[in-house]
Structures are given as C-alpha cells and as structure tokens.
C-alpha positions, 0 to 999 in steps of 0.5 A, spaced: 400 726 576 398 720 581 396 723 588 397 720 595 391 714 595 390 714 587 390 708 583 393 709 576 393 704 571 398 704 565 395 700 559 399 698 552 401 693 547 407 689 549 413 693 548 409 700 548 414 702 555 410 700 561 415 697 564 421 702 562 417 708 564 416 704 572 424 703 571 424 710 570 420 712 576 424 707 581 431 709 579 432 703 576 433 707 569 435 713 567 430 717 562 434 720 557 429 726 556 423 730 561 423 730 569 421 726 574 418 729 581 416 725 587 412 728 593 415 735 591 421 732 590 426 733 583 428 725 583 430 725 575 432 731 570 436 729 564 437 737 562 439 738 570 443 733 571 439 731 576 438 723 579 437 720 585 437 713 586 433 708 587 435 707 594 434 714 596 427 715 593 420 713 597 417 708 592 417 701 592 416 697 586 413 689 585 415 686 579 411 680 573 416 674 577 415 677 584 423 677 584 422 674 592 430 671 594 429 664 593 434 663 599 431 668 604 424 666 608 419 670 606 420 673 613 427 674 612 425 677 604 420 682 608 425 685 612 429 686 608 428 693 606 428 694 613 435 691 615 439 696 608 436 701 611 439 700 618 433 700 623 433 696 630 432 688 630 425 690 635 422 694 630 424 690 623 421 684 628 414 687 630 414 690 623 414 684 619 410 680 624 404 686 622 406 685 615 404 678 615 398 679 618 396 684 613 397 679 608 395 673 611 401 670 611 401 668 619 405 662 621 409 662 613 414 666 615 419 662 615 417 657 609 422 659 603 418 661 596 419 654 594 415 651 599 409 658 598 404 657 592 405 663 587 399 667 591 404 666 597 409 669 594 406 675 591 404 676 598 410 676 601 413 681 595 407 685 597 409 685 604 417 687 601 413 693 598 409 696 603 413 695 609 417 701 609 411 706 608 412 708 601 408 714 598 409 710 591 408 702 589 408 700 582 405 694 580 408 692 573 404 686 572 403 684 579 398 678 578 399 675 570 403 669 573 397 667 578 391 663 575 384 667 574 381 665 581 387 668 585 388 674 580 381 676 582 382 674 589 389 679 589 386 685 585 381 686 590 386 685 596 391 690 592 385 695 592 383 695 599 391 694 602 391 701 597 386 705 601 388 702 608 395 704 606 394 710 602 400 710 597 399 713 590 399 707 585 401 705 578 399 699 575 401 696 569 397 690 564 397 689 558 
C-alpha cells in the first residue's frame, strides 16, 4: 500500500523486476497473477478478467531515459498529455505556463530536447507527469543519466514538488 503524499522506494539487484512491477502498476504490462488497485479502484485482476489501460488509470510514470519527443518543444512534450485527453487549448496554455515555472524551465519552452541539457530534460519529463494531477508518479531510475551534483539537485526538488503536489510515489534504484 502507498498512500496520497508517500514516497516508496523499491530497492534490488538488476533484473529483480523493479522496472516490471512499475510497468505492471502503469498498465503498460499485464501481470499474469495478484490485483492491482489504484485509489480504490480494481485497475488489474488476472483471476477476474480485469484490466483497464494505462490511459485510463490516473498515474503518471517518468522513465531511466526521460523518453522526452526529440521532435516536440519541451512545451509541446508537456502539453501533451493534456491535448490526448481533449482539454481546451487556454487551459493546456496556462497549464503549461505554470508547469515550466514549478520546474524552472521559464523561457525554454520552445527549445527542443537537443538543445536542453539532461537536467533540463528531466525537467520537462517531470512536468509531462505532474501536469494531469495524478494520484500516483512512478520514478523508474529517474536521475541515473544525470551527473552527481544534478542528481542531488533533483532529489531534493522531486521531494519537495511530491509534498507541494501530494502524489503517492514509487521510485526505483538499484
């Protein structure tokens, strides 16, 4: 159990199945055995036939490589998730504006990820997933492809941006 507000962190050798278990929690794998439940709500039950897709579920996952649209403005990869869920071009607008603010990225929202360092991209990522207001973030080794001083840097503003959003967390590291 993770509640609203938590930070979880899911420690293991490579290979032990971090990575599947957050796949399994975003929709984005179906697990062969055991339920799933997301605020309240049955979202996986192999035994019941149960599945709902990952489009469907109010989570929100940032992966190892920041997966960030290479051909996309970090404006553009932040709204995203608001534009396939149909909301007005004003409020994707205002959205995004706020977004880039919470995670100092004013003035580079039209820069493409080739032109961001990695911190920057790992920013816009973190925007992507906290711009929907999910009651869940996974973190699936969100900061290994960032040098030391950034990673540190990041930790403490993941922590902080957890607490002012209030979203339960699960990280993976190895």
């Amino acid at each position: 159990d993770v509640s609203r507000g938590e930070f979880v962190v899911l420690l293991g050798p490579s290979g032990c199945g971090k990575s599947t278990l957050l796949r399994c929690i975003a929709g984005l794998e179906r697990p062969s055995a055991g339920e799933i439940v997301i605020s309240n709500k049955l979202v996986s039950s192999a035994d019941r036939g149960v599945y709902l897709p990952p489009e469907d579920r109010n989570i929100s996952m940032m992966f190892q490589t920041y997966a960030v649209w290479p051909h996309m403005t970090a404006e553009q990869n932040v709204a995203y998730p608001l534009r396939v869920r149909g909301r007005s071009r004003s409020e994707i607008d205002e959205r995004v504006r706020l977004m880039l603010k919470t995670v100092d990225l004013v003035g580079l929202g039209r820069e493409y990820p080739g032109q961001l360092s990695g911190g920057q991209q790992q920013r816009v990522a973190l925007a992507r997933s906290l711009i929907v207001n999910p009651d869940v973030v996974l973190f699936d080794e969100p900061l290994s492809n960032v040098d030391a001083r950034v990673r540190r840097s990041l930790r403490r503003e993941l922590v902080a941006m957890q607490r002012n959003f209030s979203f339960a967390s699960v990280y993976v590291t190895h």
